[in-house]
Short mmCIF file of the C-alpha atoms (twelve columns), coordinates in Angstrom:
data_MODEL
# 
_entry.id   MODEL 
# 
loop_
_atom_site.group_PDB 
_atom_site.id 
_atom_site.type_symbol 
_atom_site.label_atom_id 
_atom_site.label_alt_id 
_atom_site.label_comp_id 
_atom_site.label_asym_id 
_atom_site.label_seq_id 
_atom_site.Cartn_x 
_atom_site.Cartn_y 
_atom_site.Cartn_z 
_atom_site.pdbx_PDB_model_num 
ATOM 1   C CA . UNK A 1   0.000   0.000   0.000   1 
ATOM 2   C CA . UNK A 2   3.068   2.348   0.596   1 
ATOM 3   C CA . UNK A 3   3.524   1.988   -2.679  1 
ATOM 4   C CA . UNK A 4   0.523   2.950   -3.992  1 
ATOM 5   C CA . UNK A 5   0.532   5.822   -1.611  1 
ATOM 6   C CA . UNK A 6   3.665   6.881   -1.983  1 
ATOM 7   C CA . UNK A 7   3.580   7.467   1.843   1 
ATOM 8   C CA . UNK A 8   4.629   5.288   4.653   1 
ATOM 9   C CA . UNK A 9   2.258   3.883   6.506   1 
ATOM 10  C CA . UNK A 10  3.556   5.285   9.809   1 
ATOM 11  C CA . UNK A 11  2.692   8.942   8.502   1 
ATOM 12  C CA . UNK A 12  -0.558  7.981   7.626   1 
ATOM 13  C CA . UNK A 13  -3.215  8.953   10.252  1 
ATOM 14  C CA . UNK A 14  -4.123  5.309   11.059  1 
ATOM 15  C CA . UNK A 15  -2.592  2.432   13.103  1 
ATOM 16  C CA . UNK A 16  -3.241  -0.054  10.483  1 
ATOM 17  C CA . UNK A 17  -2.519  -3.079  12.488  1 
ATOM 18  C CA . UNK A 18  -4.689  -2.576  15.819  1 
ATOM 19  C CA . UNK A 19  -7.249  -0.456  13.312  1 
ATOM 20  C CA . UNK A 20  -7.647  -3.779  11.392  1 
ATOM 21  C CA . UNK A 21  -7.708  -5.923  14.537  1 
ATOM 22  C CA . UNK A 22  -10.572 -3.947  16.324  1 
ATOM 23  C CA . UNK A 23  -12.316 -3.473  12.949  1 
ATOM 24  C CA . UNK A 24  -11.499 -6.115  10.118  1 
ATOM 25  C CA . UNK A 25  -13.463 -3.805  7.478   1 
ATOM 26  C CA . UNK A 26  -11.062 -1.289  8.231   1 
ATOM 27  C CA . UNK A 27  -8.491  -1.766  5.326   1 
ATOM 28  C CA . UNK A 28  -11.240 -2.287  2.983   1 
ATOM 29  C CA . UNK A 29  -12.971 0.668   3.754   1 
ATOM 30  C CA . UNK A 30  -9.542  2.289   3.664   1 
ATOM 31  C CA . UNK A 31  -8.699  1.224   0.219   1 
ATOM 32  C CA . UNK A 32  -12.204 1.576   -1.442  1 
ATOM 33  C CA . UNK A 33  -12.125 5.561   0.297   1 
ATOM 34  C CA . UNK A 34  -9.239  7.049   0.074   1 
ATOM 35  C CA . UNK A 35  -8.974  9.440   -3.166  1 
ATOM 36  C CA . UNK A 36  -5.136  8.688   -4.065  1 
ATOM 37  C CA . UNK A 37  -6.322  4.980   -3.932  1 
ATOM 38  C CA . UNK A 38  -9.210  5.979   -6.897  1 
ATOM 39  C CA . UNK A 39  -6.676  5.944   -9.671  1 
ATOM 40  C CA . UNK A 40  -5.517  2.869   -9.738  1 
ATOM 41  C CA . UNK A 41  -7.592  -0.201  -11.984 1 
ATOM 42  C CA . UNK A 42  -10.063 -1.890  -9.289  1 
ATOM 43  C CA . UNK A 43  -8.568  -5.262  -9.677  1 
ATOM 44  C CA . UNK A 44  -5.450  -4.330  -8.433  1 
ATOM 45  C CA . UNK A 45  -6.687  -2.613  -5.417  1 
ATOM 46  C CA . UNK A 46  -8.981  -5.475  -4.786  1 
ATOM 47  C CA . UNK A 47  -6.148  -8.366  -4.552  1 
ATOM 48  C CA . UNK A 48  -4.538  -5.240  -2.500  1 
ATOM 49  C CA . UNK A 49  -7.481  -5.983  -0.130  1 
ATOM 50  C CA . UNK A 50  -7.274  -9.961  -0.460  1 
ATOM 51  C CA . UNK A 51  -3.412  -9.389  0.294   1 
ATOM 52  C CA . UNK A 52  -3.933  -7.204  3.754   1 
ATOM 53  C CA . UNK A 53  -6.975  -9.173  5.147   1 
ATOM 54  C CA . UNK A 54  -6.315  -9.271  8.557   1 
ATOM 55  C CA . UNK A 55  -7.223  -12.878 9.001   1 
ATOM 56  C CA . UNK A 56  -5.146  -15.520 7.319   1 
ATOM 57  C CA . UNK A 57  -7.783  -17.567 6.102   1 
ATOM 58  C CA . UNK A 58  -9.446  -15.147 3.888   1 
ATOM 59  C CA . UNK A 59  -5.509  -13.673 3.056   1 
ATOM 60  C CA . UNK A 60  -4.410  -13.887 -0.449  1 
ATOM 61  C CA . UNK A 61  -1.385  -16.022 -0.889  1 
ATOM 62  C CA . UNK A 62  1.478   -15.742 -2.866  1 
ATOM 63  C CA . UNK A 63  0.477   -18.763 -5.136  1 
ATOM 64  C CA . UNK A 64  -3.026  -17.063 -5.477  1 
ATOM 65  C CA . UNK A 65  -1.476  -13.931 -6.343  1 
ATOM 66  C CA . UNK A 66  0.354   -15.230 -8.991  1 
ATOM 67  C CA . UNK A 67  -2.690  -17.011 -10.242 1 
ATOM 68  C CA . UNK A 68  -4.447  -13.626 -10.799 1 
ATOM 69  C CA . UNK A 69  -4.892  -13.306 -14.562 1 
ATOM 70  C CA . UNK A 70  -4.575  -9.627  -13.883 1 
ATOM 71  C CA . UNK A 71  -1.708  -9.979  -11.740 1 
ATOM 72  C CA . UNK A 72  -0.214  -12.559 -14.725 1 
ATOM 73  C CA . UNK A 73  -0.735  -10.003 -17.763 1 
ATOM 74  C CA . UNK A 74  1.059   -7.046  -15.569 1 
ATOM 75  C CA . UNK A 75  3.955   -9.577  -15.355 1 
ATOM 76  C CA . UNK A 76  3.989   -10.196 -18.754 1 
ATOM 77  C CA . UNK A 77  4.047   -7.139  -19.797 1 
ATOM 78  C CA . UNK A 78  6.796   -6.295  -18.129 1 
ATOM 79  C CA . UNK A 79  8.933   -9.268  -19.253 1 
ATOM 80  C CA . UNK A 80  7.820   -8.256  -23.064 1 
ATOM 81  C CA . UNK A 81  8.980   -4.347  -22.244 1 
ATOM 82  C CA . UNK A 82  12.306  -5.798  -20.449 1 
ATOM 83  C CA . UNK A 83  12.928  -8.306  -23.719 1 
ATOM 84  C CA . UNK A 84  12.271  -5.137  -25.956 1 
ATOM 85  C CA . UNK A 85  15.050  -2.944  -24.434 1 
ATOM 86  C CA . UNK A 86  17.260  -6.225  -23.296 1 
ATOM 87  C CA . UNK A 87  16.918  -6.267  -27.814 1 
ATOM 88  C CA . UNK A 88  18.019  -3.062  -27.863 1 
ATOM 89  C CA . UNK A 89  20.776  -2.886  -25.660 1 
ATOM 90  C CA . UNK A 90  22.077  -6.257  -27.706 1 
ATOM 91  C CA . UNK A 91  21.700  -4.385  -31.297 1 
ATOM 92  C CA . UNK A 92  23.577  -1.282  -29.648 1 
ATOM 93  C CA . UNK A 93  26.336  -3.202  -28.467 1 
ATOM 94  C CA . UNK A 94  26.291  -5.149  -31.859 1 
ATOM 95  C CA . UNK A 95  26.427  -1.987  -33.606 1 
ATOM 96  C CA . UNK A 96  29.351  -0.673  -31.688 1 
ATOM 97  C CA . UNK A 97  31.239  -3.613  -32.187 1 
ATOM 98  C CA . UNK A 98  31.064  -4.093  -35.343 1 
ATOM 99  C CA . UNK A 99  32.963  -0.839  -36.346 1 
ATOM 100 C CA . UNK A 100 30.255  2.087   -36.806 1 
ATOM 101 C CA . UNK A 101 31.004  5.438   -35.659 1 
ATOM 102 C CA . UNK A 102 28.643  6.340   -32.639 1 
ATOM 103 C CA . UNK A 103 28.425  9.490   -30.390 1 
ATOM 104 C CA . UNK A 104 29.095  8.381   -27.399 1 
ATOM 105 C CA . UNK A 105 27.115  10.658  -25.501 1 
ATOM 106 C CA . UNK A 106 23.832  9.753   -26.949 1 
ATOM 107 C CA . UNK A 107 24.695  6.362   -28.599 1 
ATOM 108 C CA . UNK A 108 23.067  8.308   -32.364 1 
ATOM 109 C CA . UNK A 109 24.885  6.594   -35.583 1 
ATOM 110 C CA . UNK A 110 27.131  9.410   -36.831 1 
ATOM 111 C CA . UNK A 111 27.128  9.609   -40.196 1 
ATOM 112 C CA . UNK A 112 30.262  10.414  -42.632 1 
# 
């Protein structure tokens, strides 16, 4: 949820922990109010709540999370934008090697 937030949860105006223990609809009602929570897709704040249910039982685990078809796009994704620049990097390097003339401060093909 820090994350999210971009705050730490100890300068947040909540306790989460005993907040969640005296009132286990707390988080939720954290999560589905809180207006820099509202930008972010609902599926992702809703395995947020899954994740941060304060009893075990009903607690997402890590297996489940990775189940998540949401969760399993995101991840791919990312592994298709980290082959892309991994691609890149490769043809750069290629490029260099190979004998062109490159400006080194902004890796641009120089041209004779």
């Amino acid at each position: 949820m820090e994350m999210l937030l971009a705050t730490p949860l100890w300068e947040l105006e909540h306790d989460f922990g005993t907040k969640s223990l005296e009132d286990p609809s707390f988080i939720n009602t954290f999560i589905s109010d809180h207006p820099d929570l509202k930008k972010y897709d609902p599926k992702i704040l809703s395995i947020l709540k899954r994740m941060l249910h304060p009893d075990p039982i009903y607690r997402l685990s890590i297996e489940e999370f990775f189940r998540k078809k949401f969760i399993r796009r995101q991840l791919n994704k990312i592994n298709s934008y980290l082959r892309k620049k991994e691609m890149e990097s490769l043809q750069k390097q290629n490029s260099i090697s190979s004998g062109e003339d490159y400006d080194s401060e902004s890796l641009i093909t120089v041209d004779d």
